[in-house]
N, C-alpha and C positions, 0 to 999 in steps of 0.2 A: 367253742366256749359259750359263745351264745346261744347258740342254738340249743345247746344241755340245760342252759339256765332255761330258757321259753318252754322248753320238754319237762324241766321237772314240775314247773309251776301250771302246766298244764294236768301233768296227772295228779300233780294233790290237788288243785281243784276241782278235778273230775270226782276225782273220793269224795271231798264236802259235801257233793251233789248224791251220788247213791249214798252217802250217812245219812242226808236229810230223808232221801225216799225211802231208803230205811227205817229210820224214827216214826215217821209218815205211817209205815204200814202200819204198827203198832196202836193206834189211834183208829179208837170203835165210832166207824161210821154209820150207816143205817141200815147196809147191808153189811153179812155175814163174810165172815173171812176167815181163814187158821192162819195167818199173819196173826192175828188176835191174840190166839194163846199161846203163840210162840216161846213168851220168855216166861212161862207159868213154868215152873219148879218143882218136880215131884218127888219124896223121900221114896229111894229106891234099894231094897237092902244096904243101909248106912250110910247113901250117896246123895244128891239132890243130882236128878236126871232132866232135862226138857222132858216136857210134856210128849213132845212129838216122837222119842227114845224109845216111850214106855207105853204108846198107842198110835192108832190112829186118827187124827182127825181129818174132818171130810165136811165139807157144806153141802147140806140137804137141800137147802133153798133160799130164797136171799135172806131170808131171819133165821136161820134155823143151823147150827153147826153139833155135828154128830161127832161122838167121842169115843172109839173102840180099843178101851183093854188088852195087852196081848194077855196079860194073865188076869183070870178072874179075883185074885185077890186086889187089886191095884185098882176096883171098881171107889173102895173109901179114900183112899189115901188120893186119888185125883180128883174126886168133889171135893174135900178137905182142902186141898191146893188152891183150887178154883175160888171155893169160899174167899182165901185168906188172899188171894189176889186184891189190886187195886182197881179192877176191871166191872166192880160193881153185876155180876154176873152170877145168876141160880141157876145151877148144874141141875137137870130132872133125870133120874136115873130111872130104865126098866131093864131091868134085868143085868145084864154085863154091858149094853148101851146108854149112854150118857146122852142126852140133850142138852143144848146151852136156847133157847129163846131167845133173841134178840129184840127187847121192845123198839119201838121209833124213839127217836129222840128229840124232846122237848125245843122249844123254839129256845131256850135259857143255855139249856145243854151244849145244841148248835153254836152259839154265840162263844160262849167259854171255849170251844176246841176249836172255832175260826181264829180266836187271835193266841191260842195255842198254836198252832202253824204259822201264824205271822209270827209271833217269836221267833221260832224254831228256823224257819225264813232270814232272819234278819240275822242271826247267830250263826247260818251257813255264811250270811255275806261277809260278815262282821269276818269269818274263818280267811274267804277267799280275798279281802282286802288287805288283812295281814299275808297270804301267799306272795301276792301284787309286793307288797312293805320289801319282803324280803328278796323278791326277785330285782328289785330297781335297784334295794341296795347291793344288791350281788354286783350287779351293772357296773353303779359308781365305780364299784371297788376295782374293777378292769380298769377303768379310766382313769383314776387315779393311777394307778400302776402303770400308764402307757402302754395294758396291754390291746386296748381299742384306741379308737380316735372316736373325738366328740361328736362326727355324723352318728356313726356305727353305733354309739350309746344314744344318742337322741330315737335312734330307728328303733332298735333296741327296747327301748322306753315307752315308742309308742304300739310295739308290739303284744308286749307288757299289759298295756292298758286294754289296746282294743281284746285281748284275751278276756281279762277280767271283765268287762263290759259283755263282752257274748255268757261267760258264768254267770252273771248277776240277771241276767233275763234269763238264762234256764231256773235260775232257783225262781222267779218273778212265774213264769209260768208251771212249777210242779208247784208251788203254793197257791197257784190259780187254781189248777185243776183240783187238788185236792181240798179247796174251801167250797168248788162246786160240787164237788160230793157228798161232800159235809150239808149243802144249803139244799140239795134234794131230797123230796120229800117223797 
């Protein structure tokens, strides 16, 4: 019984952890990525497809992400995508190949998406402190019930804790790492 209870609160907050490094990739650093355009949306005969569906993308160089069509028609309708993105990004097309540019990013720019990841940081914790909430009170509710005894939920409780303590410095360090990516230049 306990030990299901430690197991499940273990793998939802392992998930909070790849949702945040997920959200993470999405967020234009200084270098180039197709994480980037991931969730760019392109009208596909009637449908809105990922970008990734309906070509290839590929990084050229660290500023630089290249965009290949499988059909030559689909060269407007994924600049027009890109345009209408939140991603602030001018698509240069030659021919059936798309370029995306990557300028560098302002000292202003940097600033606004470091404490965009500290957000983002604190709303995983904020996730895996409610897991914690509901694993203790799982606990109690054994103890109430005389299905444990008071060591066994105290242990219990503190296994709980030191869990959540190890999650709360892995998110402490991928919001590290990625506000040092953010801060090089």
């Amino acid at each position: 019984m306990l030990n299901d209870i430690k197991n499940d609160a273990q793998a939802r907050m392992a998930k909070s952890i790849d949702a945040l490094r997920f959200e993470l990739t999405k967020l234009r650093t200084g270098r180039a990525s197709s994480a980037l355009v991931d969730n760019i949306k392109v009208p596909y005969y009637g449908s809105d497809m990922p970008l990734s569906q309906v070509a290839t993308v590929a990084v050229a160089d660290a500023r630089t992400l290249t965009i290949t069509p499988w059909e030559k028609g689909m060269v407007g309708p994924i600049e027009k995508a890109i345009y209408g993105s939140d991603l602030g990004l001018t698509p240069n097309t030659a021919g059936t190949v798309i370029r995306i540019n990557l300028p560098p990013l302002t000292e202003e720019r940097r600033r606004e998406l470091s404490k965009h990841v500290h957000a983002e940081g604190e709303n995983t914790k904020v996730a895996i402190r409610a897991i914690r909430r509901d694993a203790l009170q799982r606990i109690k509710e054994l103890e109430k019930a005389k299905a444990i005894s008071e060591d066994d939920e105290r242990r219990a409780e503190d296994d709980v804790q030191k869990l959540t303590d190890r999650f709360v410095k892995d998110v402490d360090g991928v919001v590290k790492t990625k506000e040092d990516e953010l801060m090089a230049v």
